[in-house]
C-alpha positions in Angstrom: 154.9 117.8 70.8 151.5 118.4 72.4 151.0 116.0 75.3 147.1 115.1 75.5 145.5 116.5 78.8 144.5 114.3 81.3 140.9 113.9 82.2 140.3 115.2 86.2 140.0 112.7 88.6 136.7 112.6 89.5 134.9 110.9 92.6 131.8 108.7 90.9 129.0 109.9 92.9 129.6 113.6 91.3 129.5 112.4 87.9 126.1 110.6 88.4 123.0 112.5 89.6 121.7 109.2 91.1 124.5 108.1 92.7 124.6 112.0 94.6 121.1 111.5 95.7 121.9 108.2 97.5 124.4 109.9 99.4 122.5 113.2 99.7 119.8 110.7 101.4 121.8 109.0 103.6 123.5 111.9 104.8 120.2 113.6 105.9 119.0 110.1 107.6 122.0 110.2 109.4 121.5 113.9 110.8 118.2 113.3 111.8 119.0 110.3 113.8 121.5 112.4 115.9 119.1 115.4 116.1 116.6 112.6 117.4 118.9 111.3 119.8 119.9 114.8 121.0 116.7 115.7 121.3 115.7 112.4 123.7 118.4 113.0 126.0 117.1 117.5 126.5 113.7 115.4 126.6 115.0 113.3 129.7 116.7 116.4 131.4 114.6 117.3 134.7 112.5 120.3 134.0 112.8 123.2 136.2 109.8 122.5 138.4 111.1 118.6 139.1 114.6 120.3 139.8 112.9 122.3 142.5 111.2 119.3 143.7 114.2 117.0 143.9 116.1 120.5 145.6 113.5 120.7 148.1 113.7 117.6 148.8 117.2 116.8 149.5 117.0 119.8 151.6 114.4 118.9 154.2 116.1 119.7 157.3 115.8 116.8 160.4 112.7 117.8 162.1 112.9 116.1 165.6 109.5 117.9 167.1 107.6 115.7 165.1 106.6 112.0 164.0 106.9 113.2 160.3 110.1 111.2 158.9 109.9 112.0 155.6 109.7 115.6 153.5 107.4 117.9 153.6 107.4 120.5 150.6 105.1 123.4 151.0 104.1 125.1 147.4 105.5 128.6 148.8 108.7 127.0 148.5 108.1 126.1 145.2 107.0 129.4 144.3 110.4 131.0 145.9 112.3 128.9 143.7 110.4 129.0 140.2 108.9 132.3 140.0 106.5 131.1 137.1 103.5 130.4 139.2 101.8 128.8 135.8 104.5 126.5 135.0 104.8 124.8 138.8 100.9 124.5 138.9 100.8 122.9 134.8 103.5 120.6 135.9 102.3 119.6 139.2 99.4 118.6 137.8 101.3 116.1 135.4 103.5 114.8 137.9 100.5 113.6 140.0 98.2 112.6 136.8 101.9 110.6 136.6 101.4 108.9 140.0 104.8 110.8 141.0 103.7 112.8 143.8 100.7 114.0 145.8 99.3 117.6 146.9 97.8 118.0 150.5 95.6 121.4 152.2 97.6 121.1 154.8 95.6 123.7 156.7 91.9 123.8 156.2 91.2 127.4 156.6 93.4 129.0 154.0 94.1 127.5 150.9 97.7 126.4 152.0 98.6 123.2 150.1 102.4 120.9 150.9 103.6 118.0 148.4 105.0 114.7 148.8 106.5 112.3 146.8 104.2 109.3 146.7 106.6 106.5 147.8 107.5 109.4 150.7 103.8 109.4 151.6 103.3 105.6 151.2 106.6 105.4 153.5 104.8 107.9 156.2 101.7 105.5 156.3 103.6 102.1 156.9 105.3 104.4 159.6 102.0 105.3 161.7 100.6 102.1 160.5 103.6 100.5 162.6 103.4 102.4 165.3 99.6 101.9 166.0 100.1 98.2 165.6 103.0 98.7 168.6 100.2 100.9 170.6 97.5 98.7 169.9 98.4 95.1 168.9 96.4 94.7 166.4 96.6 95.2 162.2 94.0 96.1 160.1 93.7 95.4 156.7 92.2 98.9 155.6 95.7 100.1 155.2 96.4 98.1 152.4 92.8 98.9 150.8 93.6 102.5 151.0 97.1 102.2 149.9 96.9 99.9 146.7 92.8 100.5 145.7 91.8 104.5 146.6 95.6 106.5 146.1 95.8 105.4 142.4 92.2 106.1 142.1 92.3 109.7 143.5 96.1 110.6 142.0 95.0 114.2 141.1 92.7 114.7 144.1 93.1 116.3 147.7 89.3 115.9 148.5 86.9 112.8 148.0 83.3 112.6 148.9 82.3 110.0 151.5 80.1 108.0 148.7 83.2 107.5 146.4 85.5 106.6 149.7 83.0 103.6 150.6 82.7 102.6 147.1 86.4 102.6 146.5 87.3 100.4 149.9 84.2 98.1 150.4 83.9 97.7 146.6 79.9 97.8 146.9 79.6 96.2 150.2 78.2 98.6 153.3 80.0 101.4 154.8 81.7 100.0 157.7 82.1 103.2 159.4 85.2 101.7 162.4 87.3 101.4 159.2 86.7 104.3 158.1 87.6 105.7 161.9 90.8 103.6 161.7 92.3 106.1 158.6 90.7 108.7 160.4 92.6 108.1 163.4 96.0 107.4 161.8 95.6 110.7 159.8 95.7 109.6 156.5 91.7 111.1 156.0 90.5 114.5 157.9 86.6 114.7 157.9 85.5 117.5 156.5 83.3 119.8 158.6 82.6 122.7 156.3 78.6 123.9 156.7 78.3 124.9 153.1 79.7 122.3 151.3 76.6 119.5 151.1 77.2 115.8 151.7 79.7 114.0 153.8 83.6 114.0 152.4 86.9 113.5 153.6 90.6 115.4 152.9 93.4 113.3 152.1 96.1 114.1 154.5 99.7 113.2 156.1 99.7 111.5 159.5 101.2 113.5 162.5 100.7 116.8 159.6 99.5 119.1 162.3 102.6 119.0 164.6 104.8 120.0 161.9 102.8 123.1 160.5 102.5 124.3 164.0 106.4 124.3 163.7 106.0 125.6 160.6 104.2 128.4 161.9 106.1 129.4 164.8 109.1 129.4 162.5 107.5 132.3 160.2 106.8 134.5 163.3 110.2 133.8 164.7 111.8 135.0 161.6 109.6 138.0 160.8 109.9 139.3 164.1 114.1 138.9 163.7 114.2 141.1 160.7 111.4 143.6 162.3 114.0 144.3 164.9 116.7 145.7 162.3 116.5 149.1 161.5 115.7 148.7 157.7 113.5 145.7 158.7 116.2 143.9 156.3 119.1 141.3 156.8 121.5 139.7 154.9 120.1 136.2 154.1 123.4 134.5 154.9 123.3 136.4 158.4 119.5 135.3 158.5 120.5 131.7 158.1 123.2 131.9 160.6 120.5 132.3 162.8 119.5 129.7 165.6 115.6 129.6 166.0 114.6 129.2 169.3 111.1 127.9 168.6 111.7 125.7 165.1 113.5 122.6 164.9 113.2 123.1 160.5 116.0 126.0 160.3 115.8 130.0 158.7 116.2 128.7 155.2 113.1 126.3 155.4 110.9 129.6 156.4 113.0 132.1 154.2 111.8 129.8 151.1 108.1 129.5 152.8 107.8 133.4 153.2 109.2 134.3 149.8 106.4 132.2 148.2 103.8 133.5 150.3 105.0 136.9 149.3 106.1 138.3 152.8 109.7 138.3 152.2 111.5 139.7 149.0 114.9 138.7 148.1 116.8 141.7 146.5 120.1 142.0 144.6 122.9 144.2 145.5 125.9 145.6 143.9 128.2 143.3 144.2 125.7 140.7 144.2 124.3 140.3 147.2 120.6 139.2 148.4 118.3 140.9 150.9 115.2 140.0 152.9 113.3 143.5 153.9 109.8 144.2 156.0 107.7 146.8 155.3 105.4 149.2 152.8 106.6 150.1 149.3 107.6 153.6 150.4 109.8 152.2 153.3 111.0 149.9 150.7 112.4 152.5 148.9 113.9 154.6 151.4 115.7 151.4 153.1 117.0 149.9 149.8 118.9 153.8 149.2 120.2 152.8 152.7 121.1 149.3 152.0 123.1 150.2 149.0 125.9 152.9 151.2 126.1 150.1 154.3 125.7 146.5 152.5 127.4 147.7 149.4 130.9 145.8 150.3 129.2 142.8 151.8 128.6 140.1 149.7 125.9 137.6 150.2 122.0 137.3 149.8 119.8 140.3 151.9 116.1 139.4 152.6 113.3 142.0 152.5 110.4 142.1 154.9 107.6 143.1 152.6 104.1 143.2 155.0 
């Protein structure tokens, strides 16, 4: 007796063509909602520039010379610690277009730039603003102006011409030049006393600024003149930062970063990994690295290199 075979058990949406395409769809509307939501949260990971930022900033070291309470971040540093010079420049440029920070010449002679956070350099303001009202007994309302009315105006800028400045805080009224002395004098606004440039203008700038890159300064010599004195004019960088500066309240890592950006330093890696900060011409670059690698070999840590 022949038994009749049984049909296969099918699931319905394989026998119709339809009912596979209604799956097929939402299947693939499903995927690209979870590709979309991966995608926001890479898209509200910190870049590499904002990581630096944020790094730098955590960093600042106590700096007790100087009325400056809040960080400083030179652009060398930034340099040292994204070596794509394009990127940090691209970015910086949308973070203050964003209203997120704010880039100083922090020394009028070279093109030597530092960034703050903008709530940091609103913070420093109220600061000196305080502490002139304590000196002087007496507020002025020109704070405020500058503060709410000509920062968001100028987000992007580190210069602005005198005629913009008066139109900006006396909304079309006359130049009242004492107000104008009052910023001056708090250091919010450096007058700018180049020959060639025509017409009166002003830099923007961070009060008590100049204490601190004297430190700053002082601090680069003090360390370039440690690693001059070794014989390969090189030093491990965790020796280097062991170091007590005599002459800088802002510690060796501070100028380590600062110098590697400016290009005076150079951080080398040795086998076993190990940095190195070295001084001097290519040639005695060479020759002290074939040195570095029989005496620092089984030391671990970063060396620095003294470049000029």
């Amino acid at each position: 007796m022949k038994r009749k075979r049984e049909a296969p058990v099918v699931p319905s949406l394989y026998r119709s063509p339809r009912a596979r395409g209604r799956v097929l769809q939402h299947a693939s509307s499903e995927v690209a909602t979870v590709e979309g939501s991966v995608t926001n949260q890479f898209d509200a990971l910190p870049s590499d520039v904002e990581l630096g930022l944020q790094v730098l900033r955590t960093q600042f070291p106590e700096f007790r010379k100087s009325k400056v309470s809040v960080p400083v971040i030179l652009m060398n540093q930034l340099y040292a610690i994204v070596s794509d010079r394009t990127q940090v420049d691209r970015e910086l440029d949308q973070l203050k277009r964003k209203g997120e920070i704010r880039s100083f010449k922090v020394h009028l002679k070279t093109n030597e730039f530092a960034v703050l956070f903008v709530e940091d350099y609103r913070a420093q303001i109220a600061a000196e603003r305080r502490q002139l009202v304590a000196n002087q007994k007496e507020d002025s309302p020109i704070f405020d102006t500058f503060v709410n009315t000509v920062l968001p105006a100028t987000q992007s800028d580190e210069y602005i011409p005198k005629e913009r400045l008066v139109e900006l805080l006396f909304a079309g009224q006359p130049a009242d030049e004492e107000q104008i002395m009052v910023l001056v004098n708090a250091g919010v606004l450096i007058r700018d006393m180049r020959v060639e440039v025509e017409g009166e203008g002003f830099w923007f700038s961070v009060p008590n600024i100049g204490a601190f890159m004297k430190c700053c300064v002082k601090g680069r010599q003090e360390v370039i003149a440690i690693l001059k004195r070794q014989k390969h004019k090189e030093l491990l960088q965790e020796d280097l930062e062991k170091k007590r500066l005599r002459y800088s309240s802002l510690g060796p890592l501070f100028h380590i970063r600062d110098l590697v950006g400016q290009g005076v330093l150079e951080r080398c890696l040795q086998s076993p990994p190990a940095y190195s900060l070295h001084l001097g011409t290519y040639l005695t670059r060479t020759r002290a690295t074939t040195h570095a690698h029989n005496s620092v070999s089984t030391t671990a840590g970063p060396l620095v290199r003294l470049i000029k």
